[in-house]
Backbone as a chain_set.jsonl record, in Angstrom:
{"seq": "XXXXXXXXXXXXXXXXXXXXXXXXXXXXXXXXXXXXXXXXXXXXXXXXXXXXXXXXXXXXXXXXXXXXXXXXXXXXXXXXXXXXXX", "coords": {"N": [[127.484, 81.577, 118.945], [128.431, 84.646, 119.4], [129.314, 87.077, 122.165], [128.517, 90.215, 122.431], [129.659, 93.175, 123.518], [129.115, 96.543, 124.988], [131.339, 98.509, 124.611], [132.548, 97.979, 122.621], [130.122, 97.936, 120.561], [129.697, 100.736, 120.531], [132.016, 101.476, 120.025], [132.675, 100.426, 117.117], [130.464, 102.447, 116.157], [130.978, 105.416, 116.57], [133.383, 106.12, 115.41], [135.743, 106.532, 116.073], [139.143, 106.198, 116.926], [139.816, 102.489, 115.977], [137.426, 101.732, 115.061], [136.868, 101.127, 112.741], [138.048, 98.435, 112.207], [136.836, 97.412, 114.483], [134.032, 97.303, 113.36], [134.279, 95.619, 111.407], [134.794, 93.413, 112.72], [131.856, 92.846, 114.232], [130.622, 92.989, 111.745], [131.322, 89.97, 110.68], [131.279, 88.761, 113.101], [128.454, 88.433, 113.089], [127.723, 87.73, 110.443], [128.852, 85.053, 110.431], [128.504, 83.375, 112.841], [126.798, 84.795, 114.427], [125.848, 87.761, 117.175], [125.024, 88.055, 120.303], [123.536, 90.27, 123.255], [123.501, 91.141, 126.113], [120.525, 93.087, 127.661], [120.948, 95.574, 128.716], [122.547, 96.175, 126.644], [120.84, 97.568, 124.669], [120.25, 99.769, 126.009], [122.606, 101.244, 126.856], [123.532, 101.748, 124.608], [121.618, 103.983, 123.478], [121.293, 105.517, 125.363], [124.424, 106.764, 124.391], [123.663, 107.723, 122.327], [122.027, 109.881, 122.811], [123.698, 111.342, 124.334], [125.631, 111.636, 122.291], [124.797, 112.761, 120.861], [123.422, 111.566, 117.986], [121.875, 109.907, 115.845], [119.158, 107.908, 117.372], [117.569, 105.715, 115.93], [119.625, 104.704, 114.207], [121.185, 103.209, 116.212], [118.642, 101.772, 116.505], [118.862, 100.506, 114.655], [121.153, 98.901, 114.296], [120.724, 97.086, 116.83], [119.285, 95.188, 115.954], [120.377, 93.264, 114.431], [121.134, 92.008, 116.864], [121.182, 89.166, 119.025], [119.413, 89.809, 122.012], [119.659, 89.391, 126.026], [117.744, 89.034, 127.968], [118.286, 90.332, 131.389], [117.693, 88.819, 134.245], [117.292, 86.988, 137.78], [118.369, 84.454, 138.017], [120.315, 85.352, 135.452], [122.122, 86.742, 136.626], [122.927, 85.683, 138.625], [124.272, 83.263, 137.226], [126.105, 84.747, 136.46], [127.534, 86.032, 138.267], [128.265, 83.695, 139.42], [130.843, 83.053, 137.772], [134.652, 81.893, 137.739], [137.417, 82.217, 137.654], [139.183, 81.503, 134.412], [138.09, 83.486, 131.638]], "CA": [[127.099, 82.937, 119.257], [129.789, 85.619, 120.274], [129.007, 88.083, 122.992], [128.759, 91.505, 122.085], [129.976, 94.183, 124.59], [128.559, 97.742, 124.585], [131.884, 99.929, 124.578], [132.797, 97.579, 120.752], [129.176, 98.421, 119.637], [129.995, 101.932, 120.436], [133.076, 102.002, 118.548], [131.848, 100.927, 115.214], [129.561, 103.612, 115.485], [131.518, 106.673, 117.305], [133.937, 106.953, 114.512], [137.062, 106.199, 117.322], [140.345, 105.253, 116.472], [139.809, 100.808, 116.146], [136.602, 101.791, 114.744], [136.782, 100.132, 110.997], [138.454, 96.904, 112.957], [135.571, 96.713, 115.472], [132.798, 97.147, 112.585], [134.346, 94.426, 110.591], [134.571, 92.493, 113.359], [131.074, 92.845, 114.267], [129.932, 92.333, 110.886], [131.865, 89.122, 110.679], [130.753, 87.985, 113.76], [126.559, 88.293, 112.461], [127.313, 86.886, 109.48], [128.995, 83.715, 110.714], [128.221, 82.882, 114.309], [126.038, 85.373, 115.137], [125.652, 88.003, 117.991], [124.243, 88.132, 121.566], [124.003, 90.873, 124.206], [122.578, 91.317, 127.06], [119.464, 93.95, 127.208], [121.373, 96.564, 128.662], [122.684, 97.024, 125.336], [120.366, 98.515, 124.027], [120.013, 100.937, 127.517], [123.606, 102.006, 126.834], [123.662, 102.352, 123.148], [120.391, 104.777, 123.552], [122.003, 106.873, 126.283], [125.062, 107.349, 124.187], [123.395, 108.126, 121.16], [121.659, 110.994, 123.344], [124.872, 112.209, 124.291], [126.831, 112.233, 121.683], [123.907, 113.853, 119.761], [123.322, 110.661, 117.095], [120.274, 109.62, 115.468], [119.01, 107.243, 117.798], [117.337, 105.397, 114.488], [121.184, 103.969, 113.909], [121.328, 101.983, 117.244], [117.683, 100.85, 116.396], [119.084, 99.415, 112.776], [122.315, 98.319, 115.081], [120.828, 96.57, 117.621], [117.935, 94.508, 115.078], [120.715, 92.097, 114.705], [121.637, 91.62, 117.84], [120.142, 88.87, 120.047], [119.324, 90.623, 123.221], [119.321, 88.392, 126.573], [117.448, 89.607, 129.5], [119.19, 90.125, 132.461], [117.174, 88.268, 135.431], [118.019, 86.935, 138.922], [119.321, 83.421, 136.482], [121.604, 85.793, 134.315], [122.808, 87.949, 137.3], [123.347, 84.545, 139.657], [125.171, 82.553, 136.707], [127.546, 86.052, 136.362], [128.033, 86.372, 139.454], [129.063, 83.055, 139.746], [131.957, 82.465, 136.955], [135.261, 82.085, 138.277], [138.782, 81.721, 136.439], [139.38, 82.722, 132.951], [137.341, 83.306, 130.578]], "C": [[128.276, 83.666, 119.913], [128.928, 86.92, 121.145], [129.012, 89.019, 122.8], [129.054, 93.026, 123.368], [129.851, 95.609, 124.357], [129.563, 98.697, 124.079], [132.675, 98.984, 123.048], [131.827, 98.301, 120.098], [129.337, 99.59, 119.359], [130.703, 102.382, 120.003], [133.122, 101.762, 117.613], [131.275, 101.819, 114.981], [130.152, 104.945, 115.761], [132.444, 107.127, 116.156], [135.4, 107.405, 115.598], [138.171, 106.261, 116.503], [139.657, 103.695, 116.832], [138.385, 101.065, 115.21], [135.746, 100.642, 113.712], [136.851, 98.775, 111.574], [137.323, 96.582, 113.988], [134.309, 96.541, 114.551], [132.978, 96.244, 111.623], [134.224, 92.919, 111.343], [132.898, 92.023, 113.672], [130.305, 91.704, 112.793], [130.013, 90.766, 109.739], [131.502, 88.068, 111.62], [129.373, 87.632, 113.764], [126.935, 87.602, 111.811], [127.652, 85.214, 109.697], [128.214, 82.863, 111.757], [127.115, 83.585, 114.951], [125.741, 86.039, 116.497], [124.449, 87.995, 119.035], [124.587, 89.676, 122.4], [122.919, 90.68, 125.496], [121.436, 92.912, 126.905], [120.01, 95.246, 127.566], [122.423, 97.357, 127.356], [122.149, 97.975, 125.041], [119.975, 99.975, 125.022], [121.071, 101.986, 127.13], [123.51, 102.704, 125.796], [122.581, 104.088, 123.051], [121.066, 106.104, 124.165], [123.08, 107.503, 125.312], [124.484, 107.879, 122.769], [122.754, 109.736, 121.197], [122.694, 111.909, 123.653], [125.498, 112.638, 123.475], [126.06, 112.7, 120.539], [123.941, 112.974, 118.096], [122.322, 110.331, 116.695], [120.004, 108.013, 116.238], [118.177, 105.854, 117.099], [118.512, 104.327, 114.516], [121.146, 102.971, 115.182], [119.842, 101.317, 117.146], [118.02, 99.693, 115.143], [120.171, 98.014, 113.651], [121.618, 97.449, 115.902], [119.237, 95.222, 116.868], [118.966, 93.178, 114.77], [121.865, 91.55, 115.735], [120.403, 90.547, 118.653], [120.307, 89.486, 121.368], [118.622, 89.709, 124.273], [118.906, 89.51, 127.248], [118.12, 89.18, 131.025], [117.663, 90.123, 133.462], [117.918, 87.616, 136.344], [118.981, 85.372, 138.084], [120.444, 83.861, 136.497], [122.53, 86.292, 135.677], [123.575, 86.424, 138.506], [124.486, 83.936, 139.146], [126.177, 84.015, 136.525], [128.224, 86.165, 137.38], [128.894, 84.945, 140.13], [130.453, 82.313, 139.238], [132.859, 82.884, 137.689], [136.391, 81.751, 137.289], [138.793, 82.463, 135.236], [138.551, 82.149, 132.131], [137.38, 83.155, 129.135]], "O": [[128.932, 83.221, 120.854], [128.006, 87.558, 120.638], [130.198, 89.231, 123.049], [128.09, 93.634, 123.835], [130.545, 96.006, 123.421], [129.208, 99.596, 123.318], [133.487, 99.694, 122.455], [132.13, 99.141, 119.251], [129.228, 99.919, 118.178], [130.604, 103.503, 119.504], [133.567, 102.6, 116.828], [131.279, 102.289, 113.843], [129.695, 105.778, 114.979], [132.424, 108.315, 115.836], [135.862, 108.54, 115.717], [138.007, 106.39, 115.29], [139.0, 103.613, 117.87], [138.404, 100.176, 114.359], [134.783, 99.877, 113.754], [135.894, 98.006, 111.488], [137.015, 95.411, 114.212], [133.505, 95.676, 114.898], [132.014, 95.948, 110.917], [133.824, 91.828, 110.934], [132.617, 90.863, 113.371], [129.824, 90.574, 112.713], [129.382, 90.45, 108.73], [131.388, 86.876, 111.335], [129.019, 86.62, 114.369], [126.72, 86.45, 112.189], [126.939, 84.307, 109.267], [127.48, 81.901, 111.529], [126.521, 83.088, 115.909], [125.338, 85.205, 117.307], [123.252, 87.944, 118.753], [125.684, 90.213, 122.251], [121.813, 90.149, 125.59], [121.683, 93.724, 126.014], [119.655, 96.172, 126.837], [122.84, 98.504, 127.199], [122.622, 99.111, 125.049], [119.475, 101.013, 124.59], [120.83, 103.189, 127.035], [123.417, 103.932, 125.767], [123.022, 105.122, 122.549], [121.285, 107.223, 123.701], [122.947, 108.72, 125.185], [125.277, 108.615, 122.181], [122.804, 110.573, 120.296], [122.653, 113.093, 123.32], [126.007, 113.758, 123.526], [126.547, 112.987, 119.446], [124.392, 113.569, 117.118], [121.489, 110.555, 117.574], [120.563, 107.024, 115.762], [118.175, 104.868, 117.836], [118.277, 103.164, 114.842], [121.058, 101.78, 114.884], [119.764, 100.237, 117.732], [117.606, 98.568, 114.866], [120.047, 96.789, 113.644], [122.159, 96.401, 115.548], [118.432, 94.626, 117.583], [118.444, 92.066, 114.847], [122.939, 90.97, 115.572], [119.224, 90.833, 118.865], [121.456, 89.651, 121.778], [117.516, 89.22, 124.046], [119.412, 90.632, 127.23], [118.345, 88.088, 131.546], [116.804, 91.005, 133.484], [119.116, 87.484, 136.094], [120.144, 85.457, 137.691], [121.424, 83.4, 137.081], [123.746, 86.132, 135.58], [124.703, 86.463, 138.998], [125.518, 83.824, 139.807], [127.357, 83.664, 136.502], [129.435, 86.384, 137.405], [129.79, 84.968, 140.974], [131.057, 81.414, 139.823], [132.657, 83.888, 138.372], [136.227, 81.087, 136.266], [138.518, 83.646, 135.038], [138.273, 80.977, 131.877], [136.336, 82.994, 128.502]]}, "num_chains": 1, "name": "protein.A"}
């Protein structure tokens, strides 16, 4: 499983500069290994889709293959406790 981080998801879809290279990546990393995020994914994605005036529809298609972890006192304890490199 590879980690998915909100401000990648957001540049496959924003239409950035890296854009193409982050949405291949993405759809490279589903098809093999398969993504994870945490639930505030889908919090962020939502908000920016409100902002930047997007059919909020698209981060529902986007985020269908994502697994989505819930962040509890667990997730927030083991984060809080990694140290070194990652």
């Amino acid at each position: 499983m590879i980690y998915l981080d909100t401000s990648v998801a957001l540049l496959a879809l924003l239409s950035q500069p890296g854009a193409d290279e982050a949405a291949r990546l993405i759809m490279e990393a589903r098809a093999t290994e398969g993504l994870v995020s945490s639930r505030l994914l889908q919090v962020e994605m939502a908000r920016a889709a409100h902002r930047d005036h997007f059919d909020v529809r698209v981060v529902d298609e986007f985020i269908a293959g994502v697994g989505l972890i819930e962040i509890g006192p667990d997730v927030i304890e083991c984060a809080s406790a990694l140290t070194g490199e990652l």
